[in-house]
VOGU-3710 file (C-alpha; in Angstrom, 3 decimals, decimal comma):
1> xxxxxxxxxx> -13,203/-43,159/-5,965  -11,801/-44,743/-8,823  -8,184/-46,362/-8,906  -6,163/-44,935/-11,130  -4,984/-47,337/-14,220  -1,537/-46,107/-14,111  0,585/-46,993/-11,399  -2,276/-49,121/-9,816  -1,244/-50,624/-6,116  -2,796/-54,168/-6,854
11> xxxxxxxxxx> -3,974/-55,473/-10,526  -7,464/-54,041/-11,844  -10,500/-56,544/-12,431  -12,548/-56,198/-15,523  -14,753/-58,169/-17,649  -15,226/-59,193/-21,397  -17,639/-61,154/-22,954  -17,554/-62,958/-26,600  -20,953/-62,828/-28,171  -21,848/-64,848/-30,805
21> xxxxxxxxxx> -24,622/-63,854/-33,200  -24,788/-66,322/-36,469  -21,481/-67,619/-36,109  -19,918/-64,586/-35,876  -18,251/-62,466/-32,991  -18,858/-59,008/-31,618  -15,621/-56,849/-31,824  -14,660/-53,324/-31,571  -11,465/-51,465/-31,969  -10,429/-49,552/-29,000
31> xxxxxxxxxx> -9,920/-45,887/-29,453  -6,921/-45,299/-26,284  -3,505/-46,292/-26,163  -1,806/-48,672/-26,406  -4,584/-50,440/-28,065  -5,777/-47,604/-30,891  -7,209/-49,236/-33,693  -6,496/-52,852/-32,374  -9,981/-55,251/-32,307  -10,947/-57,024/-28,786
41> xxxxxxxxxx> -13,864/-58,113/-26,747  -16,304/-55,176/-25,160  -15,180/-54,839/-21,389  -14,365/-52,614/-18,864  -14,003/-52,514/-14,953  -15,991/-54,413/-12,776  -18,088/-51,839/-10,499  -18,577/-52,453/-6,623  -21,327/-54,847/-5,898  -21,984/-56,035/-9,456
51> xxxxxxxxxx> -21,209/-59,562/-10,256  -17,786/-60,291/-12,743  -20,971/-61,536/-15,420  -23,201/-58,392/-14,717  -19,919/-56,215/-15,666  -19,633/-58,591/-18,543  -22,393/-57,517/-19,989  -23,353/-54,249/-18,949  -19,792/-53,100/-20,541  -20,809/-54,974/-23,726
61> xxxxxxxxxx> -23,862/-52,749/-23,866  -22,471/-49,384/-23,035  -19,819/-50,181/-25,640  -22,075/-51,389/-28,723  -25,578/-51,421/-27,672  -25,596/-54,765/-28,086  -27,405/-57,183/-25,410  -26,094/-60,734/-24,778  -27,137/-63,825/-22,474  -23,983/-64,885/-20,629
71> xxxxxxxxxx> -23,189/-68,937/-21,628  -20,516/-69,842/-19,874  -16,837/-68,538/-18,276  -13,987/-68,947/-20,822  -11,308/-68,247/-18,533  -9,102/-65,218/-17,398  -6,551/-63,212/-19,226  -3,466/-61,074/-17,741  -2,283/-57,795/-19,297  0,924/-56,382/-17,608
81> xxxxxxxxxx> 2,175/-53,545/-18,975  5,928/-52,315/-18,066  7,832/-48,945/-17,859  10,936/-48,308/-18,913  12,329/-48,842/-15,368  10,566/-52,013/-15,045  7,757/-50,895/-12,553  4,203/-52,074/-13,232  2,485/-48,906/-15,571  -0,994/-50,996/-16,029
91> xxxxxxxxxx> -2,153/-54,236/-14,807  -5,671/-55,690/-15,598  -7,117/-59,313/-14,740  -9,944/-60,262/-17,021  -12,182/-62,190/-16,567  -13,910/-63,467/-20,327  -17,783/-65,245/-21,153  -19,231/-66,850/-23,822  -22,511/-65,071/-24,743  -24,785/-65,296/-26,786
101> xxxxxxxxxx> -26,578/-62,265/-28,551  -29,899/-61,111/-27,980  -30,701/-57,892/-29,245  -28,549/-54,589/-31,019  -26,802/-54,196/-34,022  -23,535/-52,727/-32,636  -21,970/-49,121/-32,540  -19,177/-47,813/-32,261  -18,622/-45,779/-28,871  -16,336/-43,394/-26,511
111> xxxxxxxxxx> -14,352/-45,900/-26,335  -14,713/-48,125/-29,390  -14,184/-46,812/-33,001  -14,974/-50,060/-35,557  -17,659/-52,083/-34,196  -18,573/-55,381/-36,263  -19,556/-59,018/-36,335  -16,431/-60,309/-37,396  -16,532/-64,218/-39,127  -13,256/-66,645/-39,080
121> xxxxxxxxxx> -11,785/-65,023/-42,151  -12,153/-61,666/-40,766  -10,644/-62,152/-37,642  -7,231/-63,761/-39,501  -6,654/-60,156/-41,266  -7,555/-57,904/-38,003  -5,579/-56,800/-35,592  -6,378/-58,501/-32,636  -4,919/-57,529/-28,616  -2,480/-60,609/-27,723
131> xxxxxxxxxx> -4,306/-63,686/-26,858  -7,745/-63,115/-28,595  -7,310/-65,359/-31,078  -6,970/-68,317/-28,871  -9,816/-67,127/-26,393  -12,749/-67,008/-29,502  -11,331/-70,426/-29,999  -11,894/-71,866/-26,569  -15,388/-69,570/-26,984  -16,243/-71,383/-30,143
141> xxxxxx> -15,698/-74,974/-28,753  -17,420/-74,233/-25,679  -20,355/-73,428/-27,690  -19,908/-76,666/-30,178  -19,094/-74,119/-33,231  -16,446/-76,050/-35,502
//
């Protein structure tokens, strides 16, 4: 049984994973509030038994069709999400790779609409969920890309 998202009795753990193909990075824009039409990683929940890297990328695939080779961790990100009385509606702990691509296109999903290989110049115009920006980055330097 699945917890539920909303109201959740301890934070949720998923996974992300920035893949690089040519310099550029995968991104989709998710299709569910409150991120409609706003551009992230591919992730989702980690599943029971898999490692935080086999979510990693098994989410990238189910959401593009895209395969990747993990590179390295890039760190953890915190989304708390508040009612109007102040109690805890959503709380996720990801935990975001490096990868780099191996095979796929992209495509746009159940849960992503706009799936592309965004460059630098791209990703200034997009909207992008709080903190991306800085996590490509990190991404970027880990992998020696100026």
């Amino acid at each position: 049984m699945k917890p539920s998202r909303d109201y959740p009795d301890r934070p949720i753990l998923c996974a992300s994973a920035a893949v690089f193909r040519d310099g550029r990075v995968l991104l989709g824009s998710r299709r569910n509030a409150p991120y409609d039409q706003v551009f992230s990683l591919p992730g989702g929940l980690v599943e029971s038994g898999e490692t935080l890297a086999e979510a990693a990328l098994r989410e990238v695939g189910e959401e593009t069709g895209v395969r990747g080779e993990i590179v390295c961790f890039n760190g953890w990100r915190e989304i708390i999400h508040r009612d109007a009385d102040d109690r805890v509606h959503r709380h996720y702990v990801i935990a975001s790779f490096v990868a780099h691509w191996v095979s796929g296109e992209g495509a746009p999903s159940e849960e992503l609409g706009r799936v592309m290989w965004a460059d630098d110049e791209q990703m200034r115009t997009l909207p992008l969920t709080d903190g991306l920006a800085e996590l490509l980055l990190r991404a970027k330097g880990m992998l020696g890309s100026p």
